[in-house]
N, CA and C atoms as an extended XYZ file, in Angstrom:
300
Properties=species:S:1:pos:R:3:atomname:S:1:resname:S:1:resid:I:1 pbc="F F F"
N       121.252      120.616       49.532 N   UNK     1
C       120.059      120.872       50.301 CA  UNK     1
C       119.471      122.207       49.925 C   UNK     1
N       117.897      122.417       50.284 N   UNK     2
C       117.480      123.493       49.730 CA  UNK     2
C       118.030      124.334       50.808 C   UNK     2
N       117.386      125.682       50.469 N   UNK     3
C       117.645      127.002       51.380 CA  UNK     3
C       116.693      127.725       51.295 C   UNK     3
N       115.282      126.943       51.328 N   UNK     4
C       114.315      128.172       50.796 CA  UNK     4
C       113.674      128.520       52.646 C   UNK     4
N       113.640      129.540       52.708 N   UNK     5
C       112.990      130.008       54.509 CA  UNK     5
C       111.458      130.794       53.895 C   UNK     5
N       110.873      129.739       53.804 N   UNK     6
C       109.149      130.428       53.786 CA  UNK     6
C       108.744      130.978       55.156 C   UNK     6
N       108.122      132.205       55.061 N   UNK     7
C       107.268      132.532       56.091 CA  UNK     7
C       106.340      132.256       55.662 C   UNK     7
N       105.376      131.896       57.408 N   UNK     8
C       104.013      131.390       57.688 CA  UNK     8
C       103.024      132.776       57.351 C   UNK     8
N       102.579      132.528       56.701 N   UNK     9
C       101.344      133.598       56.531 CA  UNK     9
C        99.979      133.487       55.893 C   UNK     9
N       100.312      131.825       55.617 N   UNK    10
C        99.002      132.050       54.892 CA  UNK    10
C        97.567      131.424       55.609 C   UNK    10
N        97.708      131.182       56.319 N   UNK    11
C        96.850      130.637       57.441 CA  UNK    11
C        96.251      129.482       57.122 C   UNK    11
N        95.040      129.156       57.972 N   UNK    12
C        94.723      127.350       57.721 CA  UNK    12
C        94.115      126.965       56.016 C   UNK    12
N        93.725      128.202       55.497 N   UNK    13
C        93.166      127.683       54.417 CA  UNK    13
C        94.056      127.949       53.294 C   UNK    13
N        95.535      128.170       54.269 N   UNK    14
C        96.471      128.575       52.513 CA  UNK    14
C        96.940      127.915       53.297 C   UNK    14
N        97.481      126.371       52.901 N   UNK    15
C        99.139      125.633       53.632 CA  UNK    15
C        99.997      126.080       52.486 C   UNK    15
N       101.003      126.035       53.620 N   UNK    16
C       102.599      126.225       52.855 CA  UNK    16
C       103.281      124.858       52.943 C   UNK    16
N       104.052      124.609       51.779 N   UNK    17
C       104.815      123.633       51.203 CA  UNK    17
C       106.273      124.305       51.236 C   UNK    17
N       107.127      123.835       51.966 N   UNK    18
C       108.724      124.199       51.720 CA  UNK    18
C       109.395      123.978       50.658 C   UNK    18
N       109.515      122.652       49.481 N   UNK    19
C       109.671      122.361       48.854 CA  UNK    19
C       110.495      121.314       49.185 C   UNK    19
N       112.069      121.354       48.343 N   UNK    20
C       112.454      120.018       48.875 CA  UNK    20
C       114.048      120.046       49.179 C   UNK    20
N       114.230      119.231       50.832 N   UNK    21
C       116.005      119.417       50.844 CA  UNK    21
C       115.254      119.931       52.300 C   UNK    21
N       117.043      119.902       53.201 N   UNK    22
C       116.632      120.900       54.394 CA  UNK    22
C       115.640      122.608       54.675 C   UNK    22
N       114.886      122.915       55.051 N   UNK    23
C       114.099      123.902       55.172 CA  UNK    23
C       114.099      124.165       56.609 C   UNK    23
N       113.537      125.563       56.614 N   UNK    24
C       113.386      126.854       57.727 CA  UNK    24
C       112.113      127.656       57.659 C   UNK    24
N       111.345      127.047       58.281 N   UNK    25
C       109.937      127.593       58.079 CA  UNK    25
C       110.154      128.631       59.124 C   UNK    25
N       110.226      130.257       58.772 N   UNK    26
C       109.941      131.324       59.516 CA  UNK    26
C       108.628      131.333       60.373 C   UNK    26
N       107.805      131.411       61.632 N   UNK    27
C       106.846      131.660       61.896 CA  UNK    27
C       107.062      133.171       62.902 C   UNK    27
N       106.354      134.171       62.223 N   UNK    28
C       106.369      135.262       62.790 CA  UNK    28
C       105.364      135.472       63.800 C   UNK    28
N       104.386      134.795       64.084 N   UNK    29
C       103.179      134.935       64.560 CA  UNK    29
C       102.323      135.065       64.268 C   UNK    29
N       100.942      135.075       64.339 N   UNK    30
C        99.981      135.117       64.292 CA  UNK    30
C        98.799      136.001       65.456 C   UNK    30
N        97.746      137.076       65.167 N   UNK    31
C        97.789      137.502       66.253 CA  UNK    31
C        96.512      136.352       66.129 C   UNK    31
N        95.637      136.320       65.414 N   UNK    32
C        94.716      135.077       65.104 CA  UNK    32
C        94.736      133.840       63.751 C   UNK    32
N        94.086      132.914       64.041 N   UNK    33
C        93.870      131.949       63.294 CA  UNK    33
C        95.654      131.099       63.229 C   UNK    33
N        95.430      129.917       62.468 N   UNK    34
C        96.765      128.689       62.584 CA  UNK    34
C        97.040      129.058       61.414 C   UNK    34
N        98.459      128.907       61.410 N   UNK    35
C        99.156      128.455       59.731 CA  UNK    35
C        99.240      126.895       59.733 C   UNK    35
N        99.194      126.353       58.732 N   UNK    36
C        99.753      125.105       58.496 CA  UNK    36
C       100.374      125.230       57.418 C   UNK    36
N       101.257      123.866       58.146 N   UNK    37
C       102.519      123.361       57.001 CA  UNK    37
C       102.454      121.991       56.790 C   UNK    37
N       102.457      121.464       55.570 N   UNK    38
C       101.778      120.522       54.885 CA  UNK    38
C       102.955      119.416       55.254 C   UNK    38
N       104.382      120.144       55.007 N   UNK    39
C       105.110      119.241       54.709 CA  UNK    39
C       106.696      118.945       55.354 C   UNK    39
N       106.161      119.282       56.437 N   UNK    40
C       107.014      119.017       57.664 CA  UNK    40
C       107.945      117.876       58.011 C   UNK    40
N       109.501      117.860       57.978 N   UNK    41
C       110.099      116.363       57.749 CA  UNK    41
C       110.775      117.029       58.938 C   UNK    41
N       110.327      116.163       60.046 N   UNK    42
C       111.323      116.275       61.468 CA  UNK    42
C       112.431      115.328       61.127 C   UNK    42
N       113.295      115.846       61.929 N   UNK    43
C       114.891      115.663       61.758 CA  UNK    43
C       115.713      116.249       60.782 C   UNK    43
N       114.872      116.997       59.999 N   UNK    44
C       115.287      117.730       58.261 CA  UNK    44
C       115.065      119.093       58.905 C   UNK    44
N       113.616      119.420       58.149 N   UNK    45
C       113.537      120.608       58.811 CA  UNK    45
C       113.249      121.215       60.130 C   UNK    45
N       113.430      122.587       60.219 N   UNK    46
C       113.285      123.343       61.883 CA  UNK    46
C       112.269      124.206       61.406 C   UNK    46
N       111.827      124.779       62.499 N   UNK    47
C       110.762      125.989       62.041 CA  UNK    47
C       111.712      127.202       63.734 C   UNK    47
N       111.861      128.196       63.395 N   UNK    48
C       112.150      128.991       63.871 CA  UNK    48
C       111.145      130.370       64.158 C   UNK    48
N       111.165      130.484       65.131 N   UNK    49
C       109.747      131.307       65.965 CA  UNK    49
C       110.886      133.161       66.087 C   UNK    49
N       110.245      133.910       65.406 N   UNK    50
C       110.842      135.049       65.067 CA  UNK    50
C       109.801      136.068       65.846 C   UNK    50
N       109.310      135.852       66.809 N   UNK    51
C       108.535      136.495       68.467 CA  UNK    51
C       107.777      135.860       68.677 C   UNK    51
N       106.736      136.696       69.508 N   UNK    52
C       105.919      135.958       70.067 CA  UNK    52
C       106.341      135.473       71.789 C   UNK    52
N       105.551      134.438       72.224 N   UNK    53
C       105.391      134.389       73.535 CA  UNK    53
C       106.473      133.039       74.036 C   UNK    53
N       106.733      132.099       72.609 N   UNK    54
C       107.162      130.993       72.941 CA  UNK    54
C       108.743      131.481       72.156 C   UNK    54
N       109.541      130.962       73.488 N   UNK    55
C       111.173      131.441       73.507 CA  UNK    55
C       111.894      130.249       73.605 C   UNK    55
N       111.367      129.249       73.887 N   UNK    56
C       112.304      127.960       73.849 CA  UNK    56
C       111.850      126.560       73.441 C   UNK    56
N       112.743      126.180       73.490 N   UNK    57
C       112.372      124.350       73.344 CA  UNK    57
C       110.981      123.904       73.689 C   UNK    57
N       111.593      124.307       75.028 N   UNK    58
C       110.372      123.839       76.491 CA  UNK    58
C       108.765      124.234       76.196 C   UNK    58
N       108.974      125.629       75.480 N   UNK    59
C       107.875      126.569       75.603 CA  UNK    59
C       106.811      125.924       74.302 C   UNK    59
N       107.800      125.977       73.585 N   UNK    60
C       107.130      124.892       72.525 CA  UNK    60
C       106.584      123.993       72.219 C   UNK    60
N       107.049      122.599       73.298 N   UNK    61
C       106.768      121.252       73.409 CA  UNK    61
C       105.499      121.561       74.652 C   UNK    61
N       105.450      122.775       75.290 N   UNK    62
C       104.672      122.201       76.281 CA  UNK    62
C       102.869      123.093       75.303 C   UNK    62
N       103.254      124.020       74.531 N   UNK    63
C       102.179      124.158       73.773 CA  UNK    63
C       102.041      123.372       72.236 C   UNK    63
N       102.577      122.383       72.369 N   UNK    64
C       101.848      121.596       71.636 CA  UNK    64
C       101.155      120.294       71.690 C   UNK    64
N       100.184      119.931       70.950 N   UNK    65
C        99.344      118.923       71.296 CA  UNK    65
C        98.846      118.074       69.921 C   UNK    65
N        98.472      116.604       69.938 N   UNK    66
C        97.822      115.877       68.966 CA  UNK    66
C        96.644      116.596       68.934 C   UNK    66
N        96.574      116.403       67.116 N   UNK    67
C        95.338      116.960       67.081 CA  UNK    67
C        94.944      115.623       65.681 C   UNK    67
N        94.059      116.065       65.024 N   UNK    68
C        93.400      115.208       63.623 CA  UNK    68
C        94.408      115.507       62.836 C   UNK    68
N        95.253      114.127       62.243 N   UNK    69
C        95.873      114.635       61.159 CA  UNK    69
C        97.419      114.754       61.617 C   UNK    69
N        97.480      115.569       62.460 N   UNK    70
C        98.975      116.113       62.627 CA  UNK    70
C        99.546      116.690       64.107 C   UNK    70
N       100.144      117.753       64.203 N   UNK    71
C       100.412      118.359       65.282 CA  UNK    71
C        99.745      119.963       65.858 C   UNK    71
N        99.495      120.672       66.679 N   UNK    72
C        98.781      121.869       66.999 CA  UNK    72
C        99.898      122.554       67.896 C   UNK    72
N       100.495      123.196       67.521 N   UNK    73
C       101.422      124.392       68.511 CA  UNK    73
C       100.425      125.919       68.644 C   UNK    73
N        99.745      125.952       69.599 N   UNK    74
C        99.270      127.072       70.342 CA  UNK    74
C        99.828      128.035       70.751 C   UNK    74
N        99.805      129.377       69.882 N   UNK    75
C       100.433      130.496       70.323 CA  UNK    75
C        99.088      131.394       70.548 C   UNK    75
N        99.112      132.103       71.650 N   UNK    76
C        97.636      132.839       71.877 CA  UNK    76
C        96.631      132.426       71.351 C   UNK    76
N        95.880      133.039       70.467 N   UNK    77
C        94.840      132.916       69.597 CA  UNK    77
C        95.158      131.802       68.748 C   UNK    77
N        96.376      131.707       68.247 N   UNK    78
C        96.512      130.954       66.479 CA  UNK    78
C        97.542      130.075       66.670 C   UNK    78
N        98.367      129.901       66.096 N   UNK    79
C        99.687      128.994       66.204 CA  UNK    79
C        99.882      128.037       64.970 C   UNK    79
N       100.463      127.085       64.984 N   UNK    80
C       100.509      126.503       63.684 CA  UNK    80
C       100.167      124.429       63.741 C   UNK    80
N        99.964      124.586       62.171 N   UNK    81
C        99.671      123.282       62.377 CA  UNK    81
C       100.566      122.056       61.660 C   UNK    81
N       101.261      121.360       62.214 N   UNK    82
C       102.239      120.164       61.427 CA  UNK    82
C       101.440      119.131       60.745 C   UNK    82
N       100.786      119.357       59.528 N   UNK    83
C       100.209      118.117       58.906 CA  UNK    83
C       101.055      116.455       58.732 C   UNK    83
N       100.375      115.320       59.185 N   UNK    84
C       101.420      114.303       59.179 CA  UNK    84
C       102.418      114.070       60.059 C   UNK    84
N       102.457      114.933       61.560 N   UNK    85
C       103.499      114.385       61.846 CA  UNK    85
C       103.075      114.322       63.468 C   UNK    85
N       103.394      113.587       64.085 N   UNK    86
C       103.440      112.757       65.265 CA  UNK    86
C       104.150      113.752       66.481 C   UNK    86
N       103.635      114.175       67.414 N   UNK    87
C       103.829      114.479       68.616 CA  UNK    87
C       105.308      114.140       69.602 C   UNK    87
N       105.469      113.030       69.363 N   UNK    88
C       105.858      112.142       70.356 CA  UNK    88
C       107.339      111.882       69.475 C   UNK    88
N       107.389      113.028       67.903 N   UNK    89
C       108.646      112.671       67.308 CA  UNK    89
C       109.371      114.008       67.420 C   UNK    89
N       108.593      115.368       67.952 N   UNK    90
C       109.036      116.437       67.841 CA  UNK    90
C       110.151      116.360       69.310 C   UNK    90
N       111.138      117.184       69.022 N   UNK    91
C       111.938      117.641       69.782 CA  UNK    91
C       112.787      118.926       69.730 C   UNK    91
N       113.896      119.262       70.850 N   UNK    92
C       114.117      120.732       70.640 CA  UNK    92
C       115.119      121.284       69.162 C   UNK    92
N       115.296      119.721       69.004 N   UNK    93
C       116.347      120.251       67.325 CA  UNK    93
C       115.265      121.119       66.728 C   UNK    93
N       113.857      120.586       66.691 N   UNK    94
C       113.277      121.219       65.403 CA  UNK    94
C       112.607      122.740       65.398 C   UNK    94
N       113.563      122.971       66.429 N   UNK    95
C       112.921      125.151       66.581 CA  UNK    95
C       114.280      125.567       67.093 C   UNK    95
N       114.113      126.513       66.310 N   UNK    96
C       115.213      127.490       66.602 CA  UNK    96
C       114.441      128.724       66.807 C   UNK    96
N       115.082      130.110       67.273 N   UNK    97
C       114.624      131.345       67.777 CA  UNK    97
C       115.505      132.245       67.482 C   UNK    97
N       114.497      133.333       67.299 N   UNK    98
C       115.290      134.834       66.864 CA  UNK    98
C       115.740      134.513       65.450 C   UNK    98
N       116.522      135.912       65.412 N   UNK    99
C       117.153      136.133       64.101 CA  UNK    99
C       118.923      135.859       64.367 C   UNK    99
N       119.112      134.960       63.008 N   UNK   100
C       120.777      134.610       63.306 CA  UNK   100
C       121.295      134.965       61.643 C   UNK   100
């Protein structure tokens, strides 16, 4: 499996691609605008929230929403976007928090 941990930084008009194998999409925050991630495989990869306002599972699932295309996790201003993937498949496996 891979091991590559991309951070989110490039915002909506730069998506990030993890590559391929299990992945760890870092999201540090955003104070504005979304990152997206193109290539999001729930049950594979996690994305892990390294601050910010959202601290858990809960906090996560309840700021996110269907949008065109994919998924919308709302953090203040910005948050990120899951291209391709379904709402209703996310759960608390796929975030982890802090630094380990």
């Amino acid at each position: 499996r891979g091991r590559k941990r991309p951070f989110l930084r490039g915002g909506w008009q730069s998506p990030t691609w993890g590559g391929r194998g299990q992945r760890l999409f870092n999201y540090v925050g955003n104070e504005t605008g979304y990152d997206r991630i193109e290539d999001f495989e729930n049950g594979i990869d996690r994305i892990r929230f390294l601050g910010g306002p959202l601290t858990s599972p809960d906090e996560v699932l309840a700021a996110a929403r269907e949008a065109d295309g994919g998924v919308v996790i709302d953090v203040g201003e910005g948050g990120l976007f899951l291209a391709g993937v379904d709402l209703e498949n996310l759960d608390a496996s796929d975030f982890v928090f802090g630094y380990f």
